[in-house]
C-alpha positions, 0 to 999 in steps of 0.5 A: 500500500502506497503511504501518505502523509497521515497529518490532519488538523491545525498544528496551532491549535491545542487540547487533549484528544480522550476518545476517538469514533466512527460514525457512518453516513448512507447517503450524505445521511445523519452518521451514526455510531450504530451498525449500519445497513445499506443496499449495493446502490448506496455509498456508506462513508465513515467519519472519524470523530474526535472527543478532547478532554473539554468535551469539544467534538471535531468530525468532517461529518454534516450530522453526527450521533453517538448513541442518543447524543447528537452532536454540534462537530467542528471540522477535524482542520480546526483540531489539535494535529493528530494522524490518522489511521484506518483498519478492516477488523476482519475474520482471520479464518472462513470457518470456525466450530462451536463443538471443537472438542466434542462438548458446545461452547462459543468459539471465539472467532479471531479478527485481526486489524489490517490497514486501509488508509491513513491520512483522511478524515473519512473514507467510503466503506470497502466490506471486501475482505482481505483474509479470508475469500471475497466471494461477495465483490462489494456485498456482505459485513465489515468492521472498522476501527480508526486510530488516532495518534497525537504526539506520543498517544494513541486513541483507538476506536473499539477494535478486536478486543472488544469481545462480546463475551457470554452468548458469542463469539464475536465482537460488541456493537462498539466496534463498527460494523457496516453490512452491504447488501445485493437488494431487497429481496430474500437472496440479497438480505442473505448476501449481508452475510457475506465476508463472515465465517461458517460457524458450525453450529451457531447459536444464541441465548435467544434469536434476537442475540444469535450470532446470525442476528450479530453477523458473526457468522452462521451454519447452513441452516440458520443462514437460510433463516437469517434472509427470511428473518431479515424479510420479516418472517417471524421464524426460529433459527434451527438446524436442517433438520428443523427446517421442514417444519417452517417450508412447505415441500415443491418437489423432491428427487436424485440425480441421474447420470446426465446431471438432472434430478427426478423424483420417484417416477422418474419425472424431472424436478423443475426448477421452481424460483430464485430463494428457494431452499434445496435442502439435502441431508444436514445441508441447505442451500438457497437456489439463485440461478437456473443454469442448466437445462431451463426450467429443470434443476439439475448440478448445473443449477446455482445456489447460495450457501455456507459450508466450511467456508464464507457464504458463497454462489456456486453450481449444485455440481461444486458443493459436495452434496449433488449426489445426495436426494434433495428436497425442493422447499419453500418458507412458508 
């Protein structure tokens, strides 16, 4: 990464930097320090807010608020000189357990802060990550944190030692968190999991504080469940085998040697609608694309899924699991 001179401010003015922030904008919008969540067709950019010791705040943000705090900031030009640095706080791995060793725990998922840019007040959120694959090119969950230095003191915002603790494996609220989405339909609120770890068997101490819920990453099931969630369907998160009790059944079948799949009188299996669920023993999928022969599923056919890796698109053919009877199903 090519260096810039990371020096903002006024190397006149004086005052003690105590605490440092980001807060984020959709749009030119009111920014914010609360997790954020924008469509592909918008901008989140980030601002770095400086709090010194007698209370004045300086931002180059129009509007900000820091929890139920709306606050009057000073352009960062007129503040104490200071530099500036931004960091990803990124998953180090794509896939984590929480049976590791047979008995269930929450497995705290490692993030490691890596570099972004220095020298600028604010920047535009990239959720890309660096790590692990970037199956997701622009969509998907990020975090972020901004450090400041002044003189020989370093002011960080929350970063990977912001650990949630009981009830996750995953980083506070306080840390930044900026979710990019495809669209507005089912498959593209699944696409906000993008860039976050499989998590073989993801829980919670309830579903409003799953680590699906968190964004700290999910297992297969409960990331077909999030997208229905986040559509506002009023379901539990679940393992695959609980998943019939919450779709109705389209269609079931095997594949044949030329890569279609019948049912049991041998009639193929059509290929029902993007974000339905092809639900195969202990994994599940979202469909997305029809790829093969139009209007029959066959391991051509495309899906969406978390399997030992970060949510990703790939060809029934490439998961591991065309061979195996499915089932054609539908939130209900």
């Amino acid at each position: 990464m090519e260096k810039v001179a990371s020096h903002v401010g006024d190397p006149n003015a004086s005052g003690s930097v105590t605490t440092a922030h980001i807060a984020a904008s959709i749009d030119g919008g009111v920014a914010t320090d609360r997790p954020v969540y924008a469509r592909a067709d918008q901008t989140v950019t980030l601002y770095a807010v400086i709090e010194l010791a007698d209370h004045s705040v300086f931002s180059d943000a129009p509007e900000v608020r820091l929890g139920n705090r709306t606050l009057t900031a000073q352009p960062l030009a007129k503040a104490p000189a200071i530099d500036v640095r931004w960091n990803r706080i990124e998953p180090a791995d794509k896939s984590y357990s929480n049976t590791e060793g047979g008995e269930f725990h929450f497995t705290a998922i490692e993030y490691r802060a890596t570099e972004i840019a220095t020298g600028t007040s604010s920047i535009i959120a990239d959720v890309r990550p660096t790590l692990t694959p970037d199956h997701g090119s622009g969509v998907g969950t990020m975090r972020f944190q901004v450090v400041v230095q002044q003189a020989d003191r370093t002011i960080e915002s929350p970063g990977p030692s912001a650990r949630r603790g009981r009830g996750s494996g995953g980083l506070t609220d306080e840390v930044t968190r900026v979710t990019i989405r495809r669209d507005d339909t089912y498959l593209g609120y699944l696409t906000e999991m993008f860039g976050q770890p499989y998590v073989w068997a993801s829980a919670g101490l309830t579903d409003r504080s799953h680590q699906s819920e968190r964004l700290e990453g999910s297992d297969c099931a409960d990331f077909v469940v999030y997208g229905a969630r986040r559509m506002g369907k009023s379901i539990g998160y679940t393992w695959t085998g609980g998943l019939p009790q919450v779709t109705k059944l389209l269609g079931s079948g095997t594949r044949g040697e030329d890569g279609i799949y019948r049912d049991d009188t041998g009639k193929p299996v059509p290929f029902t609608q993007p974000g339905d669920l092809i639900l195969f023993p202990r994994h599940v999928g979202a469909l997305v694309e029809d790829r093969g022969t139009l209007g029959i599923l066959d391991d051509r056919d495309v899906i969406m899924h978390t399997l030992f890796d970060s949510p990703k698109q790939q060809a029934i053919a490439d998961t591991g699991y065309a061979d195996q009877p499915l089932e054609v199903r539908r939130f209900r």
